[in-house]
C-alpha positions in Angstrom: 21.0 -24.5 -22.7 22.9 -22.0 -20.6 26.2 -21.8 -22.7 24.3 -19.5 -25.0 23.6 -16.9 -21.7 27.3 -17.5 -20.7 28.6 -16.1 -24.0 26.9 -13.2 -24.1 27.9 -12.2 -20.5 31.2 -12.8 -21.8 30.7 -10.5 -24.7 29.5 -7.9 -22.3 32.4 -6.8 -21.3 34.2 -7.0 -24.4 36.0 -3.0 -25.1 35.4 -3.9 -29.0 32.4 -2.2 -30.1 32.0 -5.6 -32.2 31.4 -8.9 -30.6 34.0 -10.3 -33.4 36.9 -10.5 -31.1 38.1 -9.8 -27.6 39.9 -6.8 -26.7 40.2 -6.3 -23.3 37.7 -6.0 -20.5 35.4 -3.2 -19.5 32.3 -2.5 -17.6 32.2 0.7 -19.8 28.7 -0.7 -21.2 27.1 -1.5 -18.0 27.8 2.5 -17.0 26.8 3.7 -20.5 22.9 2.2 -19.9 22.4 4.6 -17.2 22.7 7.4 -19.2 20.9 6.4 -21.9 17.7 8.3 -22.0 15.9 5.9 -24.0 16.9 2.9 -21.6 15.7 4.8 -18.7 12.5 5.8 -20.5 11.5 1.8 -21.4 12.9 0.5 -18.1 10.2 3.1 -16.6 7.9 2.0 -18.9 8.2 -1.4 -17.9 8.3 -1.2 -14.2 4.8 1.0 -14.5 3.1 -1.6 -16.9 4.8 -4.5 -14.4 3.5 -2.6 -11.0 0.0 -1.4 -12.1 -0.7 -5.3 -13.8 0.6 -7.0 -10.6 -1.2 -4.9 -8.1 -4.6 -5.5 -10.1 -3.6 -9.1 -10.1 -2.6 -9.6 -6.4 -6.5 -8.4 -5.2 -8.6 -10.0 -8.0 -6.4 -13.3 -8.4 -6.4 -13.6 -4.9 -10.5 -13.2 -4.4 -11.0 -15.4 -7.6 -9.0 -18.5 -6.1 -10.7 -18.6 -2.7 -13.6 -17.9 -4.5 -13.2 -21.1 -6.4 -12.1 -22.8 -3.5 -14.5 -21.8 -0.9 -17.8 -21.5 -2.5 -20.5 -23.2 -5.1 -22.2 -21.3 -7.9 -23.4 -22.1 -11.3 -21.0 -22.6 -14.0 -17.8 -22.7 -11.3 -16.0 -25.3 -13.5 -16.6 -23.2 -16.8 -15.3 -20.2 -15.0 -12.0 -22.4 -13.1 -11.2 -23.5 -16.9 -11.8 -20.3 -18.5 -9.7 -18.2 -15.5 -6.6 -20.3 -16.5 -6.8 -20.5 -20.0 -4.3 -17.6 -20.3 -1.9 -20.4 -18.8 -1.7 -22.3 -22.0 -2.6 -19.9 -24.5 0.2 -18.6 -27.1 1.3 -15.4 -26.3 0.3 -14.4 -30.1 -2.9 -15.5 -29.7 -3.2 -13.2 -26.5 -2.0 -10.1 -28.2 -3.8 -10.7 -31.4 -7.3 -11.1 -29.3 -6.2 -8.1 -27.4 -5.5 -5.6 -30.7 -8.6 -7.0 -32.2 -11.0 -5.9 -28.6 -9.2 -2.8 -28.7 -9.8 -2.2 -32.5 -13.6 -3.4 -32.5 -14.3 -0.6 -29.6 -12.2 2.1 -31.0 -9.6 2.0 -27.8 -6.5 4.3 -28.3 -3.4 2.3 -27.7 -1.3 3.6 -25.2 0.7 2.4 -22.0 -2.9 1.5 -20.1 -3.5 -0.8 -22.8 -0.5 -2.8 -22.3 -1.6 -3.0 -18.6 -5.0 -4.5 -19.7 -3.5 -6.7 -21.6 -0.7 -8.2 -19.3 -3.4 -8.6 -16.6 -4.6 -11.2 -18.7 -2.0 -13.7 -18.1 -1.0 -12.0 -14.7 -4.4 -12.9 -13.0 -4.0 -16.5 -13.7 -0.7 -17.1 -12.6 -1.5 -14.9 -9.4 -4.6 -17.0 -9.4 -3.1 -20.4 -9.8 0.1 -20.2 -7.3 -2.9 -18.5 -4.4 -5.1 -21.8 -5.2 -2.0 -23.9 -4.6 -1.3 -22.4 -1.3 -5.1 -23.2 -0.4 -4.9 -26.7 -0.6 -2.5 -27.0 2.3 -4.3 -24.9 4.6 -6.8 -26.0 6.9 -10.6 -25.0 6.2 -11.7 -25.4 9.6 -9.8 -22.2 10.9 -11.9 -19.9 9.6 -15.3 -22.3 10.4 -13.5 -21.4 14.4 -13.0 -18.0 13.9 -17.0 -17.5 12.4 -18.0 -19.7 15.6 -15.8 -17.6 18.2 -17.9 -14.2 16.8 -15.7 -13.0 13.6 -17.1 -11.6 10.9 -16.9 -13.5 7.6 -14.3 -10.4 6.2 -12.5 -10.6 9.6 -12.2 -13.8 9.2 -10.8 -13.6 5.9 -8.3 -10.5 6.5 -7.1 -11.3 10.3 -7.1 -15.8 9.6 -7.1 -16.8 5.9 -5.2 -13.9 4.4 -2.2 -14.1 6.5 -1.7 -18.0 6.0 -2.0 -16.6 2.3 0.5 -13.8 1.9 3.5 -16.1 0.9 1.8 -17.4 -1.9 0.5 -14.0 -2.9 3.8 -12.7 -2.7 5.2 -15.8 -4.7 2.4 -15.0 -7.2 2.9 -11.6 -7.6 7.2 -11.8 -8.0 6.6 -15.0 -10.6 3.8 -12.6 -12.5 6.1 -9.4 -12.2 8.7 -10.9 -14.1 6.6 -12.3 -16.6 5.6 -8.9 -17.1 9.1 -7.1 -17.5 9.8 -9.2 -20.0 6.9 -9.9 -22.6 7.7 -8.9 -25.5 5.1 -9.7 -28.1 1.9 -8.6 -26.1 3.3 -5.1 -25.6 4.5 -4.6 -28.9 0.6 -5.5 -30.3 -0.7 -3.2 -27.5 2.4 -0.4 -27.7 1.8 2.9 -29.0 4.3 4.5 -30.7 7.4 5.9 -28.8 5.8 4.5 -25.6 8.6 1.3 -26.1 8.9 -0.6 -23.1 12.6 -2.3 -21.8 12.1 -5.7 -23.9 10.9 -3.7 -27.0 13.6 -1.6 -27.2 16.2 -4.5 -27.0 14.8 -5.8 -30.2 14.5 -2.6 -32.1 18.3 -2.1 -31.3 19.1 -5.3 -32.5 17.8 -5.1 -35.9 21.3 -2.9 -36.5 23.4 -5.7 -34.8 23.9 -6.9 -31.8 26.3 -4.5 -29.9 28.2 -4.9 -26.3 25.9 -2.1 -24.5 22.6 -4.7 -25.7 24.8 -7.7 -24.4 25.1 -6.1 -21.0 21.1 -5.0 -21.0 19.6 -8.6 -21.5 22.5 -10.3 -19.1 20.9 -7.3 -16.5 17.6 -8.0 -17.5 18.0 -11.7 -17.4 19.8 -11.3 -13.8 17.2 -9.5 -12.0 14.2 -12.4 -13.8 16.1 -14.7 -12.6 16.8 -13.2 -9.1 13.4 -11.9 -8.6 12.1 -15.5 -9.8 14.1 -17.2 -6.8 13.1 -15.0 -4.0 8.8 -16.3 -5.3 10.4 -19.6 -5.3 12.6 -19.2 -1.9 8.4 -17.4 -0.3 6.2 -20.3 -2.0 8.7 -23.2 -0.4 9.3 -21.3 3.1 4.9 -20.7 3.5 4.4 -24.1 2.4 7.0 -25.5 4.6 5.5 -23.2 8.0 
């Protein structure tokens, strides 16, 4: 599964413009992406679309899974199914939904839209890793902190959010790197020139696939992968406290 991941990181640092044969090694590519101006523009792209999405995410997925976990109100099961349905929905079927809202209400495409639209699937995994964390903590701190004189929101900021903040964190690393590297929900949602890093891999590639894209995807596969450990490393270490 890997070997595929290996050869390209081989290929990487290849000096041949081609990937057809090996002619010496160089990390002339890796120093060549930052001073591309259109790298730089889709990496920025993609870190806005990933920061805005995830900060949106961390207070509403957050508030939605102690909402479903703490309280009763009509239609809670309707709403816990529908909340996670992005979960198991196709990408495709995501993106087409989204270009069809926008279309049916006259909505401009542009880099907000592609925000919108990856807070879709951002919320529920935000949502989902939060619930998890829930139901290893114990209810009956907060029931001692409301009897001792706290407030239900100081309750929830200075007992229950604390105890949560590893699986925030967790949520919010997994979501931000689901975000940094969709692909086919923010080309549906794109505008035109507003590319962001994934979308400009693949309109490069349609040339060939050169050593400077070899060395972009192994970076952007590198810091997923990285960034997807340290949610991993915070969701075991606050389940283990």
């Amino acid at each position: 599964m890997y070997l595929p991941i290996l050869v390209l990181g081989f290929y990487s640092f290849n000096q041949s413009p081609y990937s057809a044969s090996w002619q010496g090694f160089t990390l002339d590519w890796y120093s060549k992406l930052f001073s591309d101006e259109r790298i730089l523009s889709a990496l920025k792209n993609s870190l806005i679309v990933a920061f805005c999405a995830v900060g949106i995410s961390a207070v509403l997925g957050t508030l939605m899974a102690v909402g479903l976990a703490r309280y009763q109100f009509p239609g809670k099961k309707l709403y816990r199914g529908i909340s996670y349905l992005p979960l198991i929905i196709p990408d495709i079927a995501i993106a087409v939904a989204t270009l069809v809202f926008l279309a049916a209400f006259a909505i401009p495409l542009s880099l907000w839209t592609i925000v919108a639209a990856h807070l879709v699937f951002c919320l529920a995994y935000v949502g989902l890793v939060v619930s998890s964390r829930l139901t290893n903590l114990d209810p009956h701190l907060e029931e001692a902190a409301l009897d001792l004189g706290a407030t239900p929101i100081q309750a929830f900021t200075k007992v229950l959010l604390p105890q949560l903040m590893p699986g925030i964190i967790a949520g919010c690393l997994l979501a931000f790197v689901l975000s940094l590297d969709d692909f086919l929900i923010a080309s549906f949602t794109a505008v035109s020139g507003a590319n962001t890093l994934p979308m400009e891999i693949f309109s490069r590639i349609r040339t060939g696939v050169k050593p400077d894209i070899n060395a972009l995807s192994i970076l952007l596969i590198s810091g997923s992968a990285i960034v997807a450990l340290i949610a991993e490393l915070i969701r075991a270490f606050g389940e283990k406290k």
